[in-house]
N, C-alpha and C positions, 0 to 999 in steps of 0.2 A: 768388531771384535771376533777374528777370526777361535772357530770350536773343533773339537773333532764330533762327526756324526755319524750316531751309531749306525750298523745296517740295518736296512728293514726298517725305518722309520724314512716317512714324507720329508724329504729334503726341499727347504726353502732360502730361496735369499732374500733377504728382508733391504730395500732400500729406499732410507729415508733421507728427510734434511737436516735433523737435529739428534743429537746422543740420549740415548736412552734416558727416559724420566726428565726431562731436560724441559718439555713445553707441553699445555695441556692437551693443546692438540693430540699430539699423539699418543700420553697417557691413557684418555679417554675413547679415542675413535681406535686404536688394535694395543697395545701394549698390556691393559688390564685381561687381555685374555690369552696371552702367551703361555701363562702355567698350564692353563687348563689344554691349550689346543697341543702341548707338548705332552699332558697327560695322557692324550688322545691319540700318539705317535706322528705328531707334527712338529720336526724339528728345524727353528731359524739363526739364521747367520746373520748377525742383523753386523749394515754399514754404513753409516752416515754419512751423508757430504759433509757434513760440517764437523769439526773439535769441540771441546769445551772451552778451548780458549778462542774460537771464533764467537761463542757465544759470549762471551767477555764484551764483546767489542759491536757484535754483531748491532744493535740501536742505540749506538753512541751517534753524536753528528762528528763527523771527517773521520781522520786513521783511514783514508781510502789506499793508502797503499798497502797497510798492513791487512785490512781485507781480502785485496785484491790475493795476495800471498798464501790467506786461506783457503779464499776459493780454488788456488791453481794446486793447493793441499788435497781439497775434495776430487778435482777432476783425476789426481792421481790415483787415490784410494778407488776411482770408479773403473779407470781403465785398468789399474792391476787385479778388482776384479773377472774383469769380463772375459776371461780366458779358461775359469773353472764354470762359467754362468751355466753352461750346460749340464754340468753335473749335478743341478739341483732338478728336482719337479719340477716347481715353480720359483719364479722371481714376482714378490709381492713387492708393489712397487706405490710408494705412499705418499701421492702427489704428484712428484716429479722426477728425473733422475740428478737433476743440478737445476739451482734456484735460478739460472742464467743460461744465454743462450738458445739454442738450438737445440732440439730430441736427438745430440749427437748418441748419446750412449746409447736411448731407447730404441734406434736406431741398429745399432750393434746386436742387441737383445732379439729385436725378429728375426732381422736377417740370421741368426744363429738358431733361430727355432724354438726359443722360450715361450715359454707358456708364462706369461706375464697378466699377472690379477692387477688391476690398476685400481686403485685406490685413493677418493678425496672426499672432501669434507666442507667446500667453498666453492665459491665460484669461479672459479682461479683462472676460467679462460675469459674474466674480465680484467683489464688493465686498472691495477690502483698505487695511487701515487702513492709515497712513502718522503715522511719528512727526514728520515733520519739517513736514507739512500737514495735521495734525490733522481736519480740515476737510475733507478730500477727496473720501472715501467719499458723503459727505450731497450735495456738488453736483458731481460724479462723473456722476453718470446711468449707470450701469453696463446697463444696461435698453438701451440704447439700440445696443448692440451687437449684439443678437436683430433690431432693426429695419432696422437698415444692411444686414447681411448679406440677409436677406428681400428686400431690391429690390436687392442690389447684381447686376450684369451677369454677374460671375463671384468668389468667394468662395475666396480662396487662402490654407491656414494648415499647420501644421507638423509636426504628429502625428494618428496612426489617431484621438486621442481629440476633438478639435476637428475633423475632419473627421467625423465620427459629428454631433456637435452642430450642424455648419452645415448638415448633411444635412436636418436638420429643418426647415430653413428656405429653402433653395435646393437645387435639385438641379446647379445647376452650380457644383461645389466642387472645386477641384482639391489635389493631395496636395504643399507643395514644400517639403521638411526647410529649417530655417536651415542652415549651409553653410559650409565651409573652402574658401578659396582652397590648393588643391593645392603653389602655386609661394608661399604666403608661409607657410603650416603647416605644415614639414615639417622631419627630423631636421638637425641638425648636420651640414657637409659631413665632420665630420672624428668617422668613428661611432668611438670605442675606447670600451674596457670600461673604466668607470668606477670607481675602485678609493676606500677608505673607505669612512666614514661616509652610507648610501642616505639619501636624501631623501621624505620621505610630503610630498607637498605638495596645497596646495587653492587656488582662485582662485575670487571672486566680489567682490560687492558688499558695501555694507551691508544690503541688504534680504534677501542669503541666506545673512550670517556666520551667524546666529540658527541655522541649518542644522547647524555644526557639533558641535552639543550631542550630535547624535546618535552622534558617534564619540568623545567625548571621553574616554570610562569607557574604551574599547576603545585609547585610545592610551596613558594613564596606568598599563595592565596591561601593553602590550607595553614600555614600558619599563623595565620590570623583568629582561627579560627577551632584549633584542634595544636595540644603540647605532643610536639611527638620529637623524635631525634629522624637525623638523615643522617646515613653513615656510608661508605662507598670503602670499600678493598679492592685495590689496583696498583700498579708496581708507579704510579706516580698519583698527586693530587693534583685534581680537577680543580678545586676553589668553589666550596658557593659559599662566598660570603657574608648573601643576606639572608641566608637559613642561619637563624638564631643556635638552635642546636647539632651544629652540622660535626662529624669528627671522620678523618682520613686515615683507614687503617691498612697498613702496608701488607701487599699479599704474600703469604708465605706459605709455602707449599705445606710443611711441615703443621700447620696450626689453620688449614683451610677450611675444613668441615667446622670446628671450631667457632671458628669466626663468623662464619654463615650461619650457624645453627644458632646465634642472639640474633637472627632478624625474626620480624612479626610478617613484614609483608618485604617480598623481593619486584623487584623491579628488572624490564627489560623491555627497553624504549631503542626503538628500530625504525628507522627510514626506511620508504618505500624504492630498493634501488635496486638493478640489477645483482648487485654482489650480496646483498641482501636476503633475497630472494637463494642465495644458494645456502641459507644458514640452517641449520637444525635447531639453533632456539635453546642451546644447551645449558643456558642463563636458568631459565625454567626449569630445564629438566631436574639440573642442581635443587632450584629452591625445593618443588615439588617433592623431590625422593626425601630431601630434610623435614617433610610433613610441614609445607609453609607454603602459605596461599603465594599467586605472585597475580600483578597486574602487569599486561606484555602488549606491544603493538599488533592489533592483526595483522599487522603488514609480516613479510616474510615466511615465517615458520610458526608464526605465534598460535594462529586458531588449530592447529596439526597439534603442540606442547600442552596448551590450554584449554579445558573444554569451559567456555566461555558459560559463566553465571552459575558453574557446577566445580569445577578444583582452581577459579580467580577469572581475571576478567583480561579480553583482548579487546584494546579500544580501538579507535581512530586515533592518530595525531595531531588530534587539537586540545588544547588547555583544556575544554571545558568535559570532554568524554575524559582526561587524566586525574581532572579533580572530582568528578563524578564516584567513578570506581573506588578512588581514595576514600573520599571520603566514606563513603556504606562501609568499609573496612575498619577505617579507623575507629566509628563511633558503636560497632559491634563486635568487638571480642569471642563473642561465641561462633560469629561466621567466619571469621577469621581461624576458628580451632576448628570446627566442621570440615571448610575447602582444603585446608591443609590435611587432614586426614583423607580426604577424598582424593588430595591431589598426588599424594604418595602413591596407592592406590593404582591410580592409573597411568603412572610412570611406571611402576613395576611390570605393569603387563605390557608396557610397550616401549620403555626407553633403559630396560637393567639390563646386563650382562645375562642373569637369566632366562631371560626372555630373547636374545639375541643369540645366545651361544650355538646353535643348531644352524644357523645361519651361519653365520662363521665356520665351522666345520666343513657344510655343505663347498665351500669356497675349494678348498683341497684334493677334493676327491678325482682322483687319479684318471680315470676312466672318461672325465668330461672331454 
């Protein structure tokens, strides 16, 4: 969405893969701090590879040609920019420059002398299939994220484990967790003690229900034993249907905190795997800033999100350390309102906007 910008403020181009407010991703890891960094005289031109109407279409199975269509949409919007790219400061660059292919554009970008902040949140120089674009992985170019980062200006990602990996490639890498807005993540004005049937709940995607395998032995034991509900918000239903009380509630952006904020304990059940390994644990960060204990896999980002046996519990992936943690949960209600007070707490001072926002600023400054 091309703007006019005023003079004498930091001129950026902002380029991503999805439209604005469109995917959490990007709400969370740079879009919640636009007001502020504009307040600041940081002004962006944000341009996405993608439409709204490729997001229509974007994880349906086929419509590959109407796709393909889109993306030859995106490549356009990127090359009619590249001819003003210079009259920005910077080109902040969030991810990739097209989901496909080769670093043609980013390509473009040095060679013209940009000062390009390179920006991700994933592990993304890992190859991962995709069931709904078969296809992906093979003209992906995943390779090409080693090359971006190498000549970008300054290289900003989310975890000690991707800050290790850009190191290898740039020395000017900076550390900036994705991120809770303080004033929109946070407890219910009206805290009482929540009486009934507790709530184990989980939120994600389709890409990380697959995740929940890892607790499902561990929920079907505790209910034998402890009345609780399992509940999950994700833009599709997973199925458990020999949790007696199980209910799938559709995620909506609009009704998010919301819905999060009836869980008792949050969940975030992670494999030990390269792509993994590049996550920030943001599952957590959500429950936490809600003042809600969560139990979380050490594996990836979890023991970094969680300080284990002080704001909830980061286990091993086995049944019996998932039903462990559960249970001491479920049959204490007061540890349960303690960790969650604790575990707000210590998100705040290290995964809210602000707590972050100085870090982000420092990104800009002209003179680097």
């Amino acid at each position: 969405m091309a703007t006019s910008i005023p003079d004498g403020r930091i001129k950026v181009l902002l380029l991503c893969p999805y439209p604005k407010g469109s995917v959490p991703g990007q709400r969370f890891r740079y879009e919640q701090y636009l007001n502020i960094l504009n307040a600041n005289g940081i002004h962006f031109e944000i341009v996405p590879f993608l439409d709204s109407g490729a997001m229509r279409i974007l994880y349906t199975r086929g419509n590959n040609a109407l796709k393909a269509l889109h993306v030859l949409a995106g490549f356009a919007r990127r090359f009619a920019i590249l001819p003003r790219a210079r009259k920005y400061d910077f080109v902040f660059l969030f991810r990739e420059a097209s989901p496909v292919g080769p670093p043609i554009i980013e390509w473009f970008l040095f060679a013209m002398g940009c000062k390009v902040i390179y920006d991700f949140d994933d592990a993304i120089f890992v190859a991962q299939k995709s069931n709904a674009n078969p296809f992906m992985p093979y003209i992906r170019c995943a390779w090409k994220v080693g090359y971006i980062a190498g000549r970008a200006h300054i290289v900003s990602v989310c975890n000690p484990y991707l800050v290790e990996w850009a190191r290898e490639r740039n020395d000017r890498v900076v550390l900036i967790p994705t991120t809770i807005d303080e004033n929109y993540h946070k407890p219910p004005m009206a805290a009482v003690e929540r009486l009934g049937r507790p709530i184990i709940g989980w939120t994600g995607s389709h890409s990380t229900a697959k995740y929940l395998e890892l607790v499902r032995a561990s929920l079907v034991e505790l209910q034998k034993r402890y009345d609780f509900e399992f509940r999950v918000i994700c833009d599709h239903d997973p199925g458990f249907p020999e949790i007696m009380n199980y209910r799938f509630v559709k995620w909506r952006q609009e009704t998010e905190v919301e819905d999060l904020s009836a869980f008792d304990i949050g969940l975030m059940p992670v494999p030990d795997g390269e792509w993994e390994k590049g996550k920030v644990g943001f599952k957590a960060i959500q429950y936490s800033g809600l003042g809600m204990v969560s139990v979380v896999s050490e594996a990836g980002s979890g023991r970094e999100v969680v300080v284990d046996g002080e704001t909830g519990y980061a286990v091993a992936n086995d049944a019996a350390s998932w039903t462990a943690a559960l249970e001491r949960l479920l049959s204490d209600p007061a540890l349960r309102r303690e960790m969650g007070r604790s575990a707000r707490q210590y998100i705040l001072k290290k995964y809210s906007v602000g707590a972050n926002v100085k870090n982000y600023l420092k990104l800009f400054e002209v003179d680097k």
